[in-house]
Steps between C-alpha positions, in 0.01 A plus 500: 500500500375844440793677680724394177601797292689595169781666526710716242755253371411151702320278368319289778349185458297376802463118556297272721526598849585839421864504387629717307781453222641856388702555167655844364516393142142348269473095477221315288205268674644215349818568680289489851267199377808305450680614843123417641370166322109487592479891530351784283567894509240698557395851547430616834112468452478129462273462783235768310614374137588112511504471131802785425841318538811606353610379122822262579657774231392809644791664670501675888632795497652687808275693718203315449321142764440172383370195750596179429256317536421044501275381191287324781384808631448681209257230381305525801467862486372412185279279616365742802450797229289310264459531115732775390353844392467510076674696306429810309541433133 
């Protein structure tokens, strides 16, 4: 799914199986969580950071990826990456 790029003014949201939704104007997470029950949105560096996903709030602006990605396989990404790293306080 690396071949997936931003581009000015489309916002691109890539699901499972590598589809791609494309919107001109900025929609929330909750609005895609809803459209995809079971789903999160996440940057596109889940598979290095398994534990960053997208605040349902948070809005998507144009020009920028998100994946779309089942709560199944984030939890076993989880589960391959072991213990998250701490945090700096």
């Amino acid at each position: 799914m690396g071949g997936v790029r931003g581009e000015k003014g489309i916002l691109k949201l890539v699901r499972p199986g590598g589809i791609v939704d494309q919107y001109n104007h900025p929609i929330t997470a909750a609005q895609v969580m809803e459209r995809y029950p079971r789903h999160c949105v996440t940057r596109p560096d889940i598979f290095e950071f398994p534990w960053i996903v997208v605040r349902p709030e948070s809005v998507l602006a144009p020009g920028r990826v998100f994946f779309v990605v089942p709560h199944h396989t984030i939890l076993r990404l989880l589960q391959s990456k072991g213990p998250r790293p701490p945090t700096e306080s």
